[in-house]
TORZA-667197 format. One line per 8 residues: number of its first residue (from 1); for each residue x, y, z of C-alpha. Coordinates in nm, 4 decimals. Example, Ala and Ser with C-alpha at 12.3 -4.5 7.8 and 13.67 -1.06 7.14 Angstrom:
<selos>
1	1.2300,-0.4500,0.7800; 1.3670,-0.1060,0.7140
</selos>
This chain:
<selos>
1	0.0000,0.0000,0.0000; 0.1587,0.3908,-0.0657; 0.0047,0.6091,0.0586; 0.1029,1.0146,0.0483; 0.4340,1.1221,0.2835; 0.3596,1.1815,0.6433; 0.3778,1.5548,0.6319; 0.1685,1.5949,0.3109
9	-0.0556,1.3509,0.5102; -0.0713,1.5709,0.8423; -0.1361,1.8878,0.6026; -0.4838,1.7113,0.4451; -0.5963,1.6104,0.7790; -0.5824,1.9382,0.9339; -0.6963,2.1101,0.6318; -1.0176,1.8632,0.6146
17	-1.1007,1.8929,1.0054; -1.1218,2.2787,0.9364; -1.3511,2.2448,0.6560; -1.5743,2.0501,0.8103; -1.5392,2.0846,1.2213; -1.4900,2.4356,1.1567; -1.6663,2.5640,0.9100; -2.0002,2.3329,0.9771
25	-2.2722,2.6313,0.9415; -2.1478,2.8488,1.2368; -2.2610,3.2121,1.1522; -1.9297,3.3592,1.2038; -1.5847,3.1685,1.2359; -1.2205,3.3259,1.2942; -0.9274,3.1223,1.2159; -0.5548,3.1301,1.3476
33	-0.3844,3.0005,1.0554; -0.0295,2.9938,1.2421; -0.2301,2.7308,1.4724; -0.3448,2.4775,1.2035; -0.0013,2.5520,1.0300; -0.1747,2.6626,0.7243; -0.1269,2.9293,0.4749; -0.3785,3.2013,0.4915
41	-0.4602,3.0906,0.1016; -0.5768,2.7254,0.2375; -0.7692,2.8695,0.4993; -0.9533,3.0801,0.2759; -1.0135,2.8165,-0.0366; -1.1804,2.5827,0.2538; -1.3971,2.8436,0.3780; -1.4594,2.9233,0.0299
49	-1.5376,2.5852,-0.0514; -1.8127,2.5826,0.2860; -1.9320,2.9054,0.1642; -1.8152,3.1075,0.4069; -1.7460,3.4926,0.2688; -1.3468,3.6537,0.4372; -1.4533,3.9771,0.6586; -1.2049,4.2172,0.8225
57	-1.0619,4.0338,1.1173; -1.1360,4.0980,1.4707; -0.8054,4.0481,1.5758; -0.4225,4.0332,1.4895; -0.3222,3.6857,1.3308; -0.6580,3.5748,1.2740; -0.9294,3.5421,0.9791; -1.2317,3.6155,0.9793
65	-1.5429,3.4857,0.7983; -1.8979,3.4720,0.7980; -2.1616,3.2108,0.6837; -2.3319,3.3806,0.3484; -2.4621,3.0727,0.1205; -2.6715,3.3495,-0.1054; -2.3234,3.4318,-0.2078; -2.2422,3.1316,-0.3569
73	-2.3980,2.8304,-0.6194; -2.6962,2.6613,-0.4520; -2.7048,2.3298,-0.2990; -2.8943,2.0603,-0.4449; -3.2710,2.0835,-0.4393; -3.5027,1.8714,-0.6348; -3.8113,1.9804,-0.5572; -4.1253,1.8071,-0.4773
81	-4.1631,1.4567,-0.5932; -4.4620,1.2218,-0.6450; -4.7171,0.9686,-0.4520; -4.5264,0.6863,-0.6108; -4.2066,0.8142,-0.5320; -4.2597,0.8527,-0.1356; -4.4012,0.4990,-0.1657; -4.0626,0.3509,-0.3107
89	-3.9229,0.5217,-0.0476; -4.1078,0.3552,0.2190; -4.0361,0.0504,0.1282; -3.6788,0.1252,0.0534; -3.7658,0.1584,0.4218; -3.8593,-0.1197,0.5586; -3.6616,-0.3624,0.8174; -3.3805,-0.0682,0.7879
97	-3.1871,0.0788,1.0307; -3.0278,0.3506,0.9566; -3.0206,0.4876,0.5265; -2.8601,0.7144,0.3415; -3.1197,0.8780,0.1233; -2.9654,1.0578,-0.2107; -3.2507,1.3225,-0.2964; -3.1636,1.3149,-0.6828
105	-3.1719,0.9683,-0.6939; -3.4969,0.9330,-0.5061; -3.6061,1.2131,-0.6871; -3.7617,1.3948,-0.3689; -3.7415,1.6972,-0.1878; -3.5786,1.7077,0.1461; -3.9726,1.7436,0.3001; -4.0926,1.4537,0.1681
113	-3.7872,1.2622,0.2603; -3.8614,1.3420,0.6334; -4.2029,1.2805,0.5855; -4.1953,0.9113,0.4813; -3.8975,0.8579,0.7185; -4.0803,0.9708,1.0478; -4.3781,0.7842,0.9317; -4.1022,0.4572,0.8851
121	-4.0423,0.5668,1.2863; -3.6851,0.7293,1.1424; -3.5804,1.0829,1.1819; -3.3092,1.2515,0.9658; -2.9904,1.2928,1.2055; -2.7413,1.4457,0.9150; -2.7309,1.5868,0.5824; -2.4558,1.6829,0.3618
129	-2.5416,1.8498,0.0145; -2.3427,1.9989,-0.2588; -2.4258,2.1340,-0.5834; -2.4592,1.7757,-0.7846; -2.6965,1.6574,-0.4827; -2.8485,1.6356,-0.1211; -2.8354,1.3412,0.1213; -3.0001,1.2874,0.4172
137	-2.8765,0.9984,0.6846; -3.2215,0.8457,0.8546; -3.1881,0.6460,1.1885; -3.3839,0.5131,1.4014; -3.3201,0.5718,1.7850; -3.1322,0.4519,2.0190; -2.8036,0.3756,1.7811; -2.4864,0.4773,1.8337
145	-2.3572,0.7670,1.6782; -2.0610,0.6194,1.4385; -2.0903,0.2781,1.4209; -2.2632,0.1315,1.1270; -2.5502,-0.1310,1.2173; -2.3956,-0.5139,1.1134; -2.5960,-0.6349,0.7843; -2.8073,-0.9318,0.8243
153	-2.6460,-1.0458,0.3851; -2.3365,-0.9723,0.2602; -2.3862,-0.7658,-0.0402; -2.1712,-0.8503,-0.3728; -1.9367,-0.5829,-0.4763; -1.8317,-0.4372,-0.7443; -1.5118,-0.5953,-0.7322; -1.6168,-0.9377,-0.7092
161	-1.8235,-0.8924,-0.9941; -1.5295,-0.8117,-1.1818; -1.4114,-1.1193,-1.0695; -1.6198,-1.3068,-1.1967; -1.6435,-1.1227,-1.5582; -1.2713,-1.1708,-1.5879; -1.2682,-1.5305,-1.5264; -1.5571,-1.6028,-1.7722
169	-1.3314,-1.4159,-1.9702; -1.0081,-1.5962,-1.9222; -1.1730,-1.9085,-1.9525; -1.3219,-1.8128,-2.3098; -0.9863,-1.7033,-2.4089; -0.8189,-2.0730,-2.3121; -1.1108,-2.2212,-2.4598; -1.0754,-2.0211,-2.8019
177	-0.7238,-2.0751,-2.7847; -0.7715,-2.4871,-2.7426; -1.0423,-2.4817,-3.0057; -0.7612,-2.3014,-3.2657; -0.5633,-2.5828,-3.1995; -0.7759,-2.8566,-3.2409; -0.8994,-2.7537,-3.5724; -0.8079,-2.5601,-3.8968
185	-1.1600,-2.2827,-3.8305; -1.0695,-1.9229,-3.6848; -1.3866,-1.7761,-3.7235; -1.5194,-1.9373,-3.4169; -1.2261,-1.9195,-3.1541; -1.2390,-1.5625,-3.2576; -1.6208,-1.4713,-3.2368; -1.5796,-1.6600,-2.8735
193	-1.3338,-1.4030,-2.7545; -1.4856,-1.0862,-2.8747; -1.8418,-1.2275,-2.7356; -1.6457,-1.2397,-2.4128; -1.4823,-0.9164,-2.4644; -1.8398,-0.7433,-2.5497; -1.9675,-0.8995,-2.2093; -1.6811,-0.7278,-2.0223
201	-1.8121,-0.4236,-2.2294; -2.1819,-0.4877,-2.1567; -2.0951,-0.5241,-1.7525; -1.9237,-0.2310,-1.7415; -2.2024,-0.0261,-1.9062; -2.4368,-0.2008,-1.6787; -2.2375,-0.2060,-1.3549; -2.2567,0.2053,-1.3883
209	-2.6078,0.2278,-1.4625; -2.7063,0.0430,-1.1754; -2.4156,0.2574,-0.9514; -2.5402,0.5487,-1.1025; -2.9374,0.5449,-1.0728; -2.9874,0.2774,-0.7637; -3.1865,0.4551,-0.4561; -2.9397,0.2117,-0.2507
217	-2.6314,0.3227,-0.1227; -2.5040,0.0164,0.1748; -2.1149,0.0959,0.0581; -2.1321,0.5158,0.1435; -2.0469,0.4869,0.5167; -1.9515,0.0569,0.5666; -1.5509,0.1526,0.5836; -1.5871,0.4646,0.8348
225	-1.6911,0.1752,1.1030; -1.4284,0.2760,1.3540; -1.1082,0.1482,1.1655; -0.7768,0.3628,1.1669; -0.7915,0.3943,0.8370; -1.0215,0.3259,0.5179; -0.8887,0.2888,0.1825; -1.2331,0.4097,0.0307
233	-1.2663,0.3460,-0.3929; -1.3571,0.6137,-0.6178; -1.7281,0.6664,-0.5794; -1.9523,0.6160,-0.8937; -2.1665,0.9203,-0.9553; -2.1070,1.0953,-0.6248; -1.8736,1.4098,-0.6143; -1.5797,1.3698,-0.3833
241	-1.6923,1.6281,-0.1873; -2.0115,1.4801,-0.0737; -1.8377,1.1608,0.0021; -1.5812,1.3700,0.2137; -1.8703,1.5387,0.3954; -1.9819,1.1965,0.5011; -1.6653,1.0307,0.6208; -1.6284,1.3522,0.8557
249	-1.9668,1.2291,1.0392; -1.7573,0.9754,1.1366; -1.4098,1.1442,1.2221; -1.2873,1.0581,0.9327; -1.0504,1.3094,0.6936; -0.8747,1.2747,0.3816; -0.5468,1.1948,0.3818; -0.4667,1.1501,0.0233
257	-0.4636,0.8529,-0.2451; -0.3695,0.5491,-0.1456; -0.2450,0.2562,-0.3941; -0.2680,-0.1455,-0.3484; -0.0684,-0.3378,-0.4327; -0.3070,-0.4736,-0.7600; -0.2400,-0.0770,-0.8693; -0.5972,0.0478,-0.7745
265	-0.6128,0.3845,-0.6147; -0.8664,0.4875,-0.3937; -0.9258,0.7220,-0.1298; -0.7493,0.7388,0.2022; -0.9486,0.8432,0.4871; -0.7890,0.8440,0.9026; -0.9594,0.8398,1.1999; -0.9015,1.1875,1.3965
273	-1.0191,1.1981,1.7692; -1.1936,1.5251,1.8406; -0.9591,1.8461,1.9063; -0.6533,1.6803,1.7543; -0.6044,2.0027,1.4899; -0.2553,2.1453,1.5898; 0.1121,2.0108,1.5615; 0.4081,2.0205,1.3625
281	0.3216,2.2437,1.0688; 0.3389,2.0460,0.7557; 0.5171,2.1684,0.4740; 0.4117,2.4765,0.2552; 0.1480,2.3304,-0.0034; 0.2985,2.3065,-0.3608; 0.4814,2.5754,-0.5351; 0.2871,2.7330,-0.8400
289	0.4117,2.6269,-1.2285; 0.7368,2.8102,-1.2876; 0.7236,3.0203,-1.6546; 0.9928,2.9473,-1.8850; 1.1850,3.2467,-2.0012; 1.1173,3.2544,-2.3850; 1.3092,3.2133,-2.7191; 1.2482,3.4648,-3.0031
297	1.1345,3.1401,-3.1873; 0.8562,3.0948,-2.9409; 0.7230,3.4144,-2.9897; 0.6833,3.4248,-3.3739; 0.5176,3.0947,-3.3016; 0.2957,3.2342,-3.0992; 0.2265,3.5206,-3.3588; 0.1547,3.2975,-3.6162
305	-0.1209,3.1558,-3.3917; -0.2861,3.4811,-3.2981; -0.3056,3.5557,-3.6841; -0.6985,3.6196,-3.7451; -0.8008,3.4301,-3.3930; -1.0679,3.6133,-3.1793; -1.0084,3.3726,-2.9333; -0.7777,3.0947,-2.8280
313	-0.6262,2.9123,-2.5361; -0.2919,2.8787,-2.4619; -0.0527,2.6665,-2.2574; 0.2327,2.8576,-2.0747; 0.4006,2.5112,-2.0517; 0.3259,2.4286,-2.4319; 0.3961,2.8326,-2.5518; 0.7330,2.8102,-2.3779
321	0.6871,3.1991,-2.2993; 0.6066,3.4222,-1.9965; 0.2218,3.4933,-1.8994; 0.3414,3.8812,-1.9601; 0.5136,3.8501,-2.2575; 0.2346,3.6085,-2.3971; -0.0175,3.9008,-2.2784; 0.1777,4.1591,-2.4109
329	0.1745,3.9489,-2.7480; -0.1303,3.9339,-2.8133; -0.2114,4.2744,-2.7130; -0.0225,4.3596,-3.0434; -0.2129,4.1477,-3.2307; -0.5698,4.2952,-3.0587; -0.6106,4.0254,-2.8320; -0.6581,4.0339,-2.3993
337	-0.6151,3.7768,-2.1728; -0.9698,3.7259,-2.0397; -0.8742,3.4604,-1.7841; -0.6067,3.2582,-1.6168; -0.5981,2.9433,-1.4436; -0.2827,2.8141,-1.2628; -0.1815,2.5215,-1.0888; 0.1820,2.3654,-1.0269
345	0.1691,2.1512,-1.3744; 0.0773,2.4887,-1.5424; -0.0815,2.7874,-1.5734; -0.3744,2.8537,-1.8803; -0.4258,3.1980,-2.0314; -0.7736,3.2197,-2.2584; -0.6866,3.5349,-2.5124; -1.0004,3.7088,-2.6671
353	-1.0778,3.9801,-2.8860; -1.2891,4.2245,-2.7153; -1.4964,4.3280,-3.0432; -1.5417,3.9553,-3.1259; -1.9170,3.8007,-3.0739; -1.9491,3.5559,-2.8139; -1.8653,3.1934,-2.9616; -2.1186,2.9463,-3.0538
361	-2.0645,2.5842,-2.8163; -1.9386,2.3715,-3.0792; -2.2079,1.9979,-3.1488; -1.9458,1.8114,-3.2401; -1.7179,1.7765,-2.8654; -1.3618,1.6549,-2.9305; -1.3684,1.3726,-2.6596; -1.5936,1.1912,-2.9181
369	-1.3130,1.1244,-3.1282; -1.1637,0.8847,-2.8287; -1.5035,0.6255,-2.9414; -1.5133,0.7200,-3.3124; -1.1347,0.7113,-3.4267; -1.1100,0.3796,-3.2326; -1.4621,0.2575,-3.3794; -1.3210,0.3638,-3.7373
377	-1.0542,0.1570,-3.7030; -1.2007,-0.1433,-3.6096; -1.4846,-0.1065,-3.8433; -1.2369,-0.0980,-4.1231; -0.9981,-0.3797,-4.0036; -1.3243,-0.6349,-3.9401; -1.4919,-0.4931,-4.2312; -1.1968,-0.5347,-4.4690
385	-1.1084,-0.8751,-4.3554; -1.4139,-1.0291,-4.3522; -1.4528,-0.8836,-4.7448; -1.1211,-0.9932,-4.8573; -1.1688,-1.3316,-4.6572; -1.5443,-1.4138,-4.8670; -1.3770,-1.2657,-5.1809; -1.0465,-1.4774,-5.1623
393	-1.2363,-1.7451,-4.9470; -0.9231,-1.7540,-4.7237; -1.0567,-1.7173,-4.3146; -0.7172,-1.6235,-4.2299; -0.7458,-1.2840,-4.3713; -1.0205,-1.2311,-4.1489; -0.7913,-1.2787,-3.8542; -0.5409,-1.0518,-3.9633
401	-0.7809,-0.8190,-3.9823; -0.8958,-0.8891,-3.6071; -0.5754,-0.8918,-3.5433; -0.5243,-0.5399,-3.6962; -0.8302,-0.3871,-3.4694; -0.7331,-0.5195,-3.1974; -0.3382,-0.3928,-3.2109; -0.4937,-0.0403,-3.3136
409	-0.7843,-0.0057,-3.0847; -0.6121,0.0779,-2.7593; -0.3309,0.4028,-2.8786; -0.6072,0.4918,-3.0778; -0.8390,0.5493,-2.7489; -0.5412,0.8239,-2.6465; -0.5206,0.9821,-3.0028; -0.6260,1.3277,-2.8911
417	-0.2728,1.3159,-2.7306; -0.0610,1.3550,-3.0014; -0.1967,1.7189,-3.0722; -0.0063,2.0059,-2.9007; -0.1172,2.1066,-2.5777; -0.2656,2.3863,-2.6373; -0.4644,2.3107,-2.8809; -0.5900,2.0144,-2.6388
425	-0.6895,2.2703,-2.3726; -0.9113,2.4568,-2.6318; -1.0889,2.1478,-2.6636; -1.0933,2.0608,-2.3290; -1.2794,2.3628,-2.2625; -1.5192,2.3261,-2.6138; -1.6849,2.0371,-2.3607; -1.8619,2.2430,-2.1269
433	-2.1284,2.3338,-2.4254; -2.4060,2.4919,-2.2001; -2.6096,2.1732,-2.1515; -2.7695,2.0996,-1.7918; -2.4451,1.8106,-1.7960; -2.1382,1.7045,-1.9846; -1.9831,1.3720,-1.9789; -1.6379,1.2480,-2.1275
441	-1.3150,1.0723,-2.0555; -1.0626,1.3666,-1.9169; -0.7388,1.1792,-1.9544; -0.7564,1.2357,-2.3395; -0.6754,1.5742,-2.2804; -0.3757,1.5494,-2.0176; -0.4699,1.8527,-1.7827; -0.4580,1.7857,-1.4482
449	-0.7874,1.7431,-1.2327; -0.7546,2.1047,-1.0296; -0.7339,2.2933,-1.3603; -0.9648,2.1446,-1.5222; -1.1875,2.2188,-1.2595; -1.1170,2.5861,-1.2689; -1.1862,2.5936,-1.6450; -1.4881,2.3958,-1.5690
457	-1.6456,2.6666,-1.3172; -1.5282,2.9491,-1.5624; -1.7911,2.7704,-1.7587; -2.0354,2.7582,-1.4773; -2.0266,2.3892,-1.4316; -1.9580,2.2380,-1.1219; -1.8149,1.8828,-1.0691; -2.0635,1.5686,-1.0003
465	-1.8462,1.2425,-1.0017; -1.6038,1.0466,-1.1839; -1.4407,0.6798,-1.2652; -1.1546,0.5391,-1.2896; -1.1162,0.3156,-1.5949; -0.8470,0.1048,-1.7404; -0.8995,0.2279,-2.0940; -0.9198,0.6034,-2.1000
473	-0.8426,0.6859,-1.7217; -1.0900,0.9169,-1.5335; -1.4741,0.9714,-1.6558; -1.5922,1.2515,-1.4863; -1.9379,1.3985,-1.4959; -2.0110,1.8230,-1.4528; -2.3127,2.0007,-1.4221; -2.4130,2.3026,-1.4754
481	-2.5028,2.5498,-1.2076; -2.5641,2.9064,-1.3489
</selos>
């Protein structure tokens, strides 16, 4: 198992207790940031983050803020639901002890939740909502407060059904690979594997559906059952901040990612008793991306890019010039830099003409290309095999062409890659079209997940959830808030 360094550690774990034993909804809260050893730019991105608004402070070597959610996006609220709906929820209900109730996939409103649970003899004894959605923790008296109730089943997971998949699929492989052997035919040993490979496909489709849309949720609190530590997986559509907000019901905090030894990575959460906020300061948190000093060959490659452009994004890392000098650029060409988004991997100007209309969200997204170029390919490897196999009535020309697809299929998911950086930011931001929610695999576009995050609520989207795959990395979900 590695988990983050100890002092990285230490620095999450205080930095989560003040988000959420701090700023929990008090009207006014003043923070020492020389006592939680953290810069005065963590302390106010977590109060930020609880929607707490910075005031002028009451006192030397302190900050202070006040509660002012008006100020900021709106939680979660889905309104009213129907007769039938408060019925599944009753008998959701039923022989349950305690349940975490997701509003948006109940599709309630927090009234009617409470209504069906206190006529189910439950009362709601937490809540934690963000943007994406609202849930409510129902109990019935007379538990204690952290540990979770034992389960009278075991539930299957997701990881045994994977399990299981694989070995169906192994075991169709060996047979194919026998049945090659023990006869002169291809076509069958090779429609046997890609049958099993489309059932890996189909349970993966499937396994996220029923993730995604079930009212159930057994597997939100089971690890935060008084353990030292919980090596939590990625949640499947529930935002990382809701899923934070829960473990610190139960004194839990994040304390980075954590890796097993079969190369998952998952979330690491520690058990903090009550009050334990100050110690060694950690270490400063990480220094911002570093500009590179410029070449007169950058910048006439720069010019040629601003040529006739009302609008593009650019990489400081990829331009291989400084934010001013990029700014100062463009200036000459009739171009401002309308925004800026830094972390320590980089730092992203957006450059915009200020006559130029506002642009049109493009149909056709760019993180399509990571299903159609690979689709493409295969179509025209099967496709051209099995036509030059009937017309030549050789089957082996069929299963070069397999063979073909299935050697080009996986670079191909990653083509978007080979395109200069720049240019992949540009598209990165062309996803966030203006619908209610975008979907798509990030990794195509190799920007790491804190600015893509800021380019996302430049947009006005806010994140909802993502999963890790083995094929294109992270699919993450946003939604749009304003």
């Amino acid at each position: 198992m590695t988990t983050a360094p100890p002092a990285e550690q230490a620095w999450l774990l205080r930095l989560g207790e003040l988000r959420f034993r701090v700023f929990s909804g008090a009207p006014v809260v003043e923070v020492s940031p020389a006592q939680w050893g953290l810069d005065d730019r963590a302390v106010r991105q977590a109060a930020a983050g609880r929607r707490y608004r910075e005031t002028p402070p009451g006192q030397a070597g302190f900050l202070r803020f006040e509660f002012a959610p008006g100020s900021f996006p709106p939680h979660f609220d889905r309104g009213p639901g129907t007769d039938a709906d408060r019925r599944r929820l009753g008998k959701l209900l039923a022989g349950q002890e305690q349940f975490w109730a997701s509003t948006r996939r109940l599709r309630l409103g927090r009234a009617d939740v409470g209504a069906v649970a206190a006529a189910a003899g439950m009362t709601v004894v937490a809540e934690a909502a963000d943007p994406t959605d609202r849930l409510l923790l129902l109990r019935r008296s007379g538990l204690p407060d952290e540990e979770l109730r034992s389960r009278t089943r075991q539930r299957i997971t997701r990881a045994q059904v994977w399990a299981g998949v694989g070995g169906l699929f192994a075991a169709c492989a060996v047979a194919a690979l026998v049945w090659g052997r023990l006869t002169d035919r291809a076509l069958g040993p090779l429609l046997l594997v890609f049958g099993a490979a489309a059932s890996l496909l189909v349970t993966g489709v499937a396994m996220r559906v029923v993730a995604g849309r079930s009212p159930r949720l057994p597997w939100l609190d089971a690890q935060f059952d008084g353990r030292s530590h919980a090596a939590v997986p990625y949640p499947v559509s529930l935002s990382t901040e809701l899923l934070a907000e829960v473990a610190s019901r139960y004194g839990y905090f994040y304390g980075g990612p954590v890796t097993t030894g079969r190369n998952e990575t998952s979330h690491l959460f520690v058990k903090c008793r009550p009050g334990l906020v100050f110690g060694t300061p950690a270490l400063p948190g990480p220094p911002g991306f570093e500009p590179p000093a410029g070449s007169p060959e950058r910048e006439q490659w720069l010019r040629n890019h601003l040529d006739g452009r009302d609008e593009l994004w650019i990489s400081v890392r990829h331009a291989k010039l400084p934010p001013a000098r990029i700014a100062e650029i463009a200036g000459g060409e009739g171009l401002s830099a309308l925004a800026h988004f830094a972390d320590p991997t980089d730092l992203i100007l957006l450059l915009r003409r200020p006559s130029a209309p506002p642009r049109a969200p493009r149909k056709f997204r760019m993180s399509f290309a990571g299903f159609l170029v690979p689709a493409a390919w295969a179509l025209l490897c099967f496709g051209g095999g099995a036509v030059t196999a009937v017309l030549d009535g050789d089957e082996h020309l069929f299963a070069v062409g397999a063979f073909l697809a299935v050697l080009g299929v996986p670079p191909l998911l990653w083509v978007l890659r080979v395109f200069p950086r720049s240019t992949r930011v540009g598209w990165l931001a062309g996803e966030f079209t203006g619908k209610a929610g975008v979907t798509f695999f990030s990794g195509q576009f190799d920007v790491s997940p804190e600015l893509e995050r800021r380019i996302a609520g430049y947009h006005g989207y806010a994140f909802r959830s993502e999963t890790h795959t083995q094929a294109q990395g992270r699919l993450v979900t946003y939604v749009r808030y304003r």
